[in-house]
C-alpha positions in Angstrom: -67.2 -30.2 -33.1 -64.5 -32.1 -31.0 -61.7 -30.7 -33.1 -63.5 -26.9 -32.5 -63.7 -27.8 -28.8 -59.8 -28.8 -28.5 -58.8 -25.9 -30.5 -60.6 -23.2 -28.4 -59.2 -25.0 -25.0 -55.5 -24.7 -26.7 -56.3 -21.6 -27.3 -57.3 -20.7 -23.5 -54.3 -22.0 -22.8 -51.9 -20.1 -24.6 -53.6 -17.0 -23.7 -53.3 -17.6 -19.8 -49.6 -19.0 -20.6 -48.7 -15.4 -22.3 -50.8 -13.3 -19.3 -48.5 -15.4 -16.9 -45.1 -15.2 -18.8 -45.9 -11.4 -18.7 -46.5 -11.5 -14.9 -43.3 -13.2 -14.6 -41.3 -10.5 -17.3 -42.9 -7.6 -15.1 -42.1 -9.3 -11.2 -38.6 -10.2 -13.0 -38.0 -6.3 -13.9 -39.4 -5.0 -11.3 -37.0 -6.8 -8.9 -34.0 -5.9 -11.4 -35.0 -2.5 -10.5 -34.8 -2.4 -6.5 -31.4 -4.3 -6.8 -30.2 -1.3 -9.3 -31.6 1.2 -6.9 -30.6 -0.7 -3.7 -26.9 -0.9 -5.0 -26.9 3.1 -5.6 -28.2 3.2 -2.1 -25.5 1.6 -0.6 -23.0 3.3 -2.8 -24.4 6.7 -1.6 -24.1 5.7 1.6 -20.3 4.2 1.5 -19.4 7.5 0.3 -20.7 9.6 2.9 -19.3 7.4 5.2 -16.4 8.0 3.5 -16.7 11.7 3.7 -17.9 12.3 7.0 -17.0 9.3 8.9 -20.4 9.1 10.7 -19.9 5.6 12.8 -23.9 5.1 13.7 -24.3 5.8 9.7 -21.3 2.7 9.1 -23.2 1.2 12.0 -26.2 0.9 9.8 -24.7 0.5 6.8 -22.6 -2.9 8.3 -26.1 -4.0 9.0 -27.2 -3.4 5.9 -24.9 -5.2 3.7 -25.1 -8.4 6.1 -28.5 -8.5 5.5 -27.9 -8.5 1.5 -25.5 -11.3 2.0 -28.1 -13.6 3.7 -30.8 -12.6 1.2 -28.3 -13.9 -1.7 -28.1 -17.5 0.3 
């Protein structure tokens, strides 16, 4: 009965241990995403400020890429 009690409460365990390894794996890939898509962002937008020199566009983009450098502190 004890031994039946134990196992079921391991096996509780493991089951919310795997739901919150998942949650982790999902946040984790989610996040890997933005940064992919916020780099190509940025990259867009170096180029066209390369292209059409738009100064409140490099403005923003300045902006932009100091606020990545304090998010990475």
């Amino acid at each position: 009965m004890k031994n039946e009690m134990l196992l079921e409460q391991r096996s509780k365990q493991e089951k919310l241990f795997k739901n919150y390894l998942s949650e982790i794996s999902s946040a984790y890939q989610e996040m890997a995403d933005f940064r992919h898509d916020y780099r190509n962002l940025l990259l867009t937008l170096k180029l066209k400020i390369e292209v059409t020199g738009d100064k409140e566009l490099k403005v923003s983009f300045r902006k932009a890429r100091e606020l990545v450098k304090i998010l990475k502190k």
